[in-house]
N, C-alpha and C positions, 0 to 999 in steps of 0.2 A: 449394524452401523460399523461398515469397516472402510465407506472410500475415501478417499480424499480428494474434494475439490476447488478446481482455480475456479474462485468468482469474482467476472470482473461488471463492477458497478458501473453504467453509459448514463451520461445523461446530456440532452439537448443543448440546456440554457447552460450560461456561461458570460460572468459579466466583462470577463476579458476578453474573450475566444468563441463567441456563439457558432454554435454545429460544431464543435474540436473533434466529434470523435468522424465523424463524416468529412473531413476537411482530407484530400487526396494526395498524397506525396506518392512520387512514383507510378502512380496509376494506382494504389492502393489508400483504403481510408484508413486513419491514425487507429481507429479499432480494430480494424484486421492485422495491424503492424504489430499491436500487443499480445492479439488473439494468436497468430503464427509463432509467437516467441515463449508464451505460455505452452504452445504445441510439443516446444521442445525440453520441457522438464521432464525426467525420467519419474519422479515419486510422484505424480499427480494420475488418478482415474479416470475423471470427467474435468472437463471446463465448459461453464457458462458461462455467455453474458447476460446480466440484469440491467435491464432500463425501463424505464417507465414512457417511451417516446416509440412511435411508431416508425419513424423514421428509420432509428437505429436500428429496430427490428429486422425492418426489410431486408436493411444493409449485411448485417451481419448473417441472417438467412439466404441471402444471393451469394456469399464464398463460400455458404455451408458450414458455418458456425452453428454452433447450440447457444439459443439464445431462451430468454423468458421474460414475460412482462411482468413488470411489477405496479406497486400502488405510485400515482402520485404524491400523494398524502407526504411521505418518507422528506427525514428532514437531513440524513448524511446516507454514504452508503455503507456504513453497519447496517442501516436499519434497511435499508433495499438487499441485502445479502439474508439477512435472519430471513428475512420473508423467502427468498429461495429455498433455506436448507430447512424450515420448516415442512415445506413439502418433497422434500428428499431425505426421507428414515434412514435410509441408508449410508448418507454423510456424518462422517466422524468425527475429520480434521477441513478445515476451510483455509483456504489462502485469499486473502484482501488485496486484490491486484489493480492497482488504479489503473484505467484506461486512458490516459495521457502519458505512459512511459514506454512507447513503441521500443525502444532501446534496453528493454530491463534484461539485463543476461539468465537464462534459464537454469543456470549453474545457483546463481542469488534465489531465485524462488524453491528449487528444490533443497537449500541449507534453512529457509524458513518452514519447509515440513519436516524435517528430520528434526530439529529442534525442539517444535512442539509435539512431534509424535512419539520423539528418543526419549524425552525428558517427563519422568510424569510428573516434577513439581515444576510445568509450564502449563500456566493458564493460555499464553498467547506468547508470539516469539516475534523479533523482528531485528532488521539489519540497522549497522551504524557502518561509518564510515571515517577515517583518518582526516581531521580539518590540518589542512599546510598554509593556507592563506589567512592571514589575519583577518582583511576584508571580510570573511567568513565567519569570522567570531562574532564579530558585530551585528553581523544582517539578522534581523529579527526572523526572515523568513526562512533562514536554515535553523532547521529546530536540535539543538545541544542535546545532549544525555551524559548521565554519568551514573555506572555502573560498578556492582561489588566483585570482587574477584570468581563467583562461580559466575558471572557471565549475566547476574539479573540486571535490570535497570533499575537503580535506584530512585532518578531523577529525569525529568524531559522538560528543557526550555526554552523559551525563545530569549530570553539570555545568553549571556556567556558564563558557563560552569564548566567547572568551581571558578570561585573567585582565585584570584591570585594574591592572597596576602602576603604569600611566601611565594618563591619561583618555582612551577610545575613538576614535579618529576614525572609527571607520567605525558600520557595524549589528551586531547579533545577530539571528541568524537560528536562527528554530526548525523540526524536520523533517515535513512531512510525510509518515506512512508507505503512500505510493504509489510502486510501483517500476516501469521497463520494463526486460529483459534482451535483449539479444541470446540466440539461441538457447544458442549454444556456451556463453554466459556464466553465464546460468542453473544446464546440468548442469554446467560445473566447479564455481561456487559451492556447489551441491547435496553436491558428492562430496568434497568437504573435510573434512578433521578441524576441528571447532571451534579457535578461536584465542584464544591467552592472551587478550586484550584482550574481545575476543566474550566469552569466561565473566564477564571481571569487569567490564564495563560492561552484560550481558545485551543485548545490541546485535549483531543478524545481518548488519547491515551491514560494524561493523567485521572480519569473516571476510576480506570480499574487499578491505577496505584494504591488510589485514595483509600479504595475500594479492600484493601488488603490481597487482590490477584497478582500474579506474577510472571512479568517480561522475562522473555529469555531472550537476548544478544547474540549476531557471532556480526565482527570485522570484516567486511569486505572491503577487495580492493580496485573499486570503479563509482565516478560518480556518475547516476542516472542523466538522463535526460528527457526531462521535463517537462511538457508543453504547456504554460499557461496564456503564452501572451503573444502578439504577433511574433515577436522577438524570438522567442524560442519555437517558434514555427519556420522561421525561415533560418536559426541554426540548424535542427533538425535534417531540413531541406538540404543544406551544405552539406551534413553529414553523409547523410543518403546520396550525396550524385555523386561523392568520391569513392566509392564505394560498389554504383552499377556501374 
């Protein structure tokens, strides 16, 4: 068990976006745009995609991706990944690469293997990012953290943390959802019963807080871009034609 792999979870349905990962920008589908940019991490061995849709299959097999089918069944893509590294003994360290961030810098994926690979009291490592916008504090759907000086997470919410009794001296930092696991750390996470907190913050993170495992954080300085909803398909779009 020494590689390290990008696995990136595909799946069809989508109640905002149906087909997101097969939708074309450029002449390219939004999962080759991820898959090419995971290409360019220097710490990674192998990458796969995992999906459970034939569709995506094909797709990602026509630019010559390594791809693998997974169960239906699966209800996040932890659980479409465990089923990957299961059948690769050889996988050590994993990176959780969502397939809707064609934009993710390969620089951020490879500081989320070094993390969990440099650090051995790192069950799981993952990026935050500098909040400047207030707007941002509030929006339920940029998920907060707040972390202890060696760099763990102590906290993830879709609040605004900490409160402000007294005025900030420090940041808020908002999460980026890109994870690496240690192997081990992975299928325990996987094998858990959901955790109070995990159901009412809807946060699969907080499982392994709850859980006594341990996040590792680093600061970067760029926010993702996102595909959920027409909207950030046709920023995306903008992005990309200023650009060819």
């Amino acid at each position: 068990m020494t590689k390290t792999a990008i696995i990136i979870p595909a799946r069809y349905g989508s109640s905002r976006l149906e087909g997101k990962p097969l939708i074309k920008v450029e002449g390219k589908p939004i999962i080759q745009w991820v898959y090419e940019k995971a290409q360019l991490a220097k710490l990674a061995d192998m990458i796969i995609v995992a999906t459970d849709d034939e569709r995506i299959f094909k797709a990602v097999e026509s630019f010559g991706g390594n791809v693998e089918m997974t169960s239906t069944e699966h209800k996040c893509g932890s659980d479409r990944i465990k089923e990957v590294v299961i059948r690769h003994p050889e996988i050590a360290y994993i990176v959780n690469l969502q397939g809707d961030e064609p934009l993710i810098k390969p620089s951020a994926i490879d500081e989320v293997i070094k993390n969990v690979k440099e650090d051995e009291n790192a069950d799981i490592s993952t990026l935050l990012r500098l909040i400047k916008d207030e707007k941002e504090l509030n929006n339920p759907n940029l998920v907060k953290c707040v972390r202890d000086k060696k760099g763990f997470a102590l906290y993830f919410s879709r609040s605004k943390i900490p409160y402000e009794r007294n005025p900030i001296t420090g940041n808020f930092y908002g999460h980026l959802g890109i994870y690496g696991y240690k192997r081990e750390a992975l299928i325990k996470m996987t094998s858990l019963e959901q955790t109070p907190l995990e159901k009412t913050e809807s946060l699969e993170q907080l499982r392994a807080l709850e859980c006594g495992m341990k996040i590792k954080t680093s600061i970067v300085d760029f926010i993702p871009v996102g595909i959920d909803t027409p909207e950030d398909l046709e920023h995306f779009r903008n992005l990309v034609s200023k650009t060819v």
